[in-house]
Each structure stands twice: as structure tokens, then as C-alpha cells.
C-alpha positions as CSV (number, residue, x, y, z in Angstrom):
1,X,-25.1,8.1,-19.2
2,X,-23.6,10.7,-16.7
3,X,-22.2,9.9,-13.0
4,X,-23.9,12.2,-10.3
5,X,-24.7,12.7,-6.9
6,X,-28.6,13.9,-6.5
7,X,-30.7,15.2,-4.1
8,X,-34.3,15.0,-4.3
9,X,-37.3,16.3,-2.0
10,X,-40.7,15.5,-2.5
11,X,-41.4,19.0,-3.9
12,X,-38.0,20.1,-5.8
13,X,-35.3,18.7,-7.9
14,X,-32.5,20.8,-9.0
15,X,-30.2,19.9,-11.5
16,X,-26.7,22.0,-13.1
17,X,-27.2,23.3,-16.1
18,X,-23.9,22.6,-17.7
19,X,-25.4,18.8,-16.8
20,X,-28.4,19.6,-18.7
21,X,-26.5,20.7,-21.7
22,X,-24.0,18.3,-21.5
23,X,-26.9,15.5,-21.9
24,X,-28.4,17.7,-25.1
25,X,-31.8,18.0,-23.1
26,X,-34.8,20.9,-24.2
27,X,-36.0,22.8,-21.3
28,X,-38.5,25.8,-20.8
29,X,-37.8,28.8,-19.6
30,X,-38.8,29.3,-16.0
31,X,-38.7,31.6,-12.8
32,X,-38.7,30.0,-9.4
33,X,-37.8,31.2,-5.8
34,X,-35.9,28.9,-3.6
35,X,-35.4,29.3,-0.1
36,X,-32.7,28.3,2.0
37,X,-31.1,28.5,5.7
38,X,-29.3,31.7,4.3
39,X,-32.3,33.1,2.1
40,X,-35.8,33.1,1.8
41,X,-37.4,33.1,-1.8
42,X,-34.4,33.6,-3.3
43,X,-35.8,34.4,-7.7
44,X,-33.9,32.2,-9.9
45,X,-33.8,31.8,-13.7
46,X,-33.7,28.4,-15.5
47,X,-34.9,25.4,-17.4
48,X,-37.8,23.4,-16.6
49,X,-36.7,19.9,-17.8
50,X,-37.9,16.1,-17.3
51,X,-34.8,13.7,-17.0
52,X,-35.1,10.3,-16.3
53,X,-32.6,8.5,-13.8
54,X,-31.2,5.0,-12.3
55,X,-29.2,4.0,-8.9
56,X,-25.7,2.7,-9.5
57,X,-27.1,-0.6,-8.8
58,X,-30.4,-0.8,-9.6
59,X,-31.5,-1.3,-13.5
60,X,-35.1,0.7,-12.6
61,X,-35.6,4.1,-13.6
62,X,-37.7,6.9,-12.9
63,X,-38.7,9.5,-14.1
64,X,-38.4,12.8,-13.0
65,X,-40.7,16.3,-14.4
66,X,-40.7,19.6,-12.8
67,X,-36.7,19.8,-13.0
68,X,-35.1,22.8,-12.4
69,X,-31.9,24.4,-13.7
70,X,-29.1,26.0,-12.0
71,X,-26.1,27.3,-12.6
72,X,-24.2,26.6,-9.3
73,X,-25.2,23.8,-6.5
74,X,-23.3,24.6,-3.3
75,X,-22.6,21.5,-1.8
76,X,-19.2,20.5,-0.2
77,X,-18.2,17.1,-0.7
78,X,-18.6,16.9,3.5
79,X,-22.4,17.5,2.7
80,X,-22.8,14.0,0.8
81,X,-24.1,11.1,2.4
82,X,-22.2,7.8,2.7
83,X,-23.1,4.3,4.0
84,X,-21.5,5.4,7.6
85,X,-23.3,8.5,8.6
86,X,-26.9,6.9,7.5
87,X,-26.6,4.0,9.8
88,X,-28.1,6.0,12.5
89,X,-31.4,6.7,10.5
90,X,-34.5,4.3,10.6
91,X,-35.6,4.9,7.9
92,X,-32.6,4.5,5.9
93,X,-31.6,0.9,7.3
94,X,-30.5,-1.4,4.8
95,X,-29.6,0.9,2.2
96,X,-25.7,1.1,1.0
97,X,-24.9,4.3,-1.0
98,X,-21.7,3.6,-3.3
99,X,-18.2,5.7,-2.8
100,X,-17.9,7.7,-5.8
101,X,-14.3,9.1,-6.3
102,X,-14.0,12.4,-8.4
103,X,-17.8,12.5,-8.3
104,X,-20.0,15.1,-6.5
105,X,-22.6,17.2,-6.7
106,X,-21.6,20.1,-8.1
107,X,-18.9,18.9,-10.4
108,X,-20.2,15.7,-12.2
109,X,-18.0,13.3,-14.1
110,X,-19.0,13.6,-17.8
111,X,-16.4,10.8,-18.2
């Protein structure tokens, strides 16, 4: 089991490859374009992989297909959600996202 921030959207998943690697898992090859507020269909090379993943405090997984590979997620630690600047959002009431020291999205603890 590895510690991680993730972020999922209803159509794409990315995951670091050195995560991927580091949890021995068999991809295929793949090409995809992302686009984001500094790019538009941006090509990237990767894996394909399926993972499957839990919450901190839940004991349900789920399964994820259609993962994607890459080598480098830009998020700064600002960037990651906590309990305090979700209490504003319907749609998130009553959910309580843990404080994860040394732990972030683009540098996971593989402790």
C-alpha cells in the first residue's frame, strides 16, 4: 500500500509513473493529449494502467481503468484540498479530508 493525494475527474485519472513502478504494475503503451489552462492538447506518452484504490478511512475500494501515466504532476502543495477550504461547497458537506504530512501529489510517500 502507498500514501497519495489523488485527483480524479469523471473522464481522466493520471497517475506518476515512478508510482506505477514503484507498485510493480503492467501498463500499455499509450498516446493521449491533455489540455490545460496553459495548453490545449498537449501529446503525452505513457502507460495505460488499472489500479485499484481506498480512502484513508474507508475499507471500500474501487477500481479504477483507463489510468494514465505521467512523468511529472504539477501541483503545489497550496493546490490540495483540506477540510477548511471545502466547507464552502454543497456538495462537499460532511466530508473531512485527512492532513497528510510529507505527502502530496507529486511526491508520494513510498514509506
Amino acid at each position: 500500500m502507498k500514501l497519495t493525494h489523488s485527483l480524479m475527474t469523471v473522464d481522466t485519472t493520471l497517475c506518476l509513473q515512478r508510482l506505477v513502478e514503484e507498485l510493480d504494475v503492467e501498463g500499455s503503451p499509450t498516446s493521449f493529449a491533455l489540455t490545460t489552462i496553459n495548453a490545449e492538447g498537449t501529446q503525452h506518452l505513457g502507460e495505460e494502467v488499472s489500479l485499484t484504490v481506498k480512502a484513508l478511512t474507508s475499507n471500500e475500494y474501487i477500481h479504477l481503468d483507463h489510468v494514465w501515466t505521467v512523468n511529472n504532476l504539477p501541483v503545489s502543495k497550496r493546490s490540495i484540498s483540506c477540510t477548511e477550504n471545502i466547507r464552502d461547497r454543497p456538495h462537499l458537506q460532511g466530508i473531512s479530508l485527512p492532513k497528510l504530512d510529507n505527502c502530496n501529489a507529486t511526491n508520494p510517500d513510498y514509506s
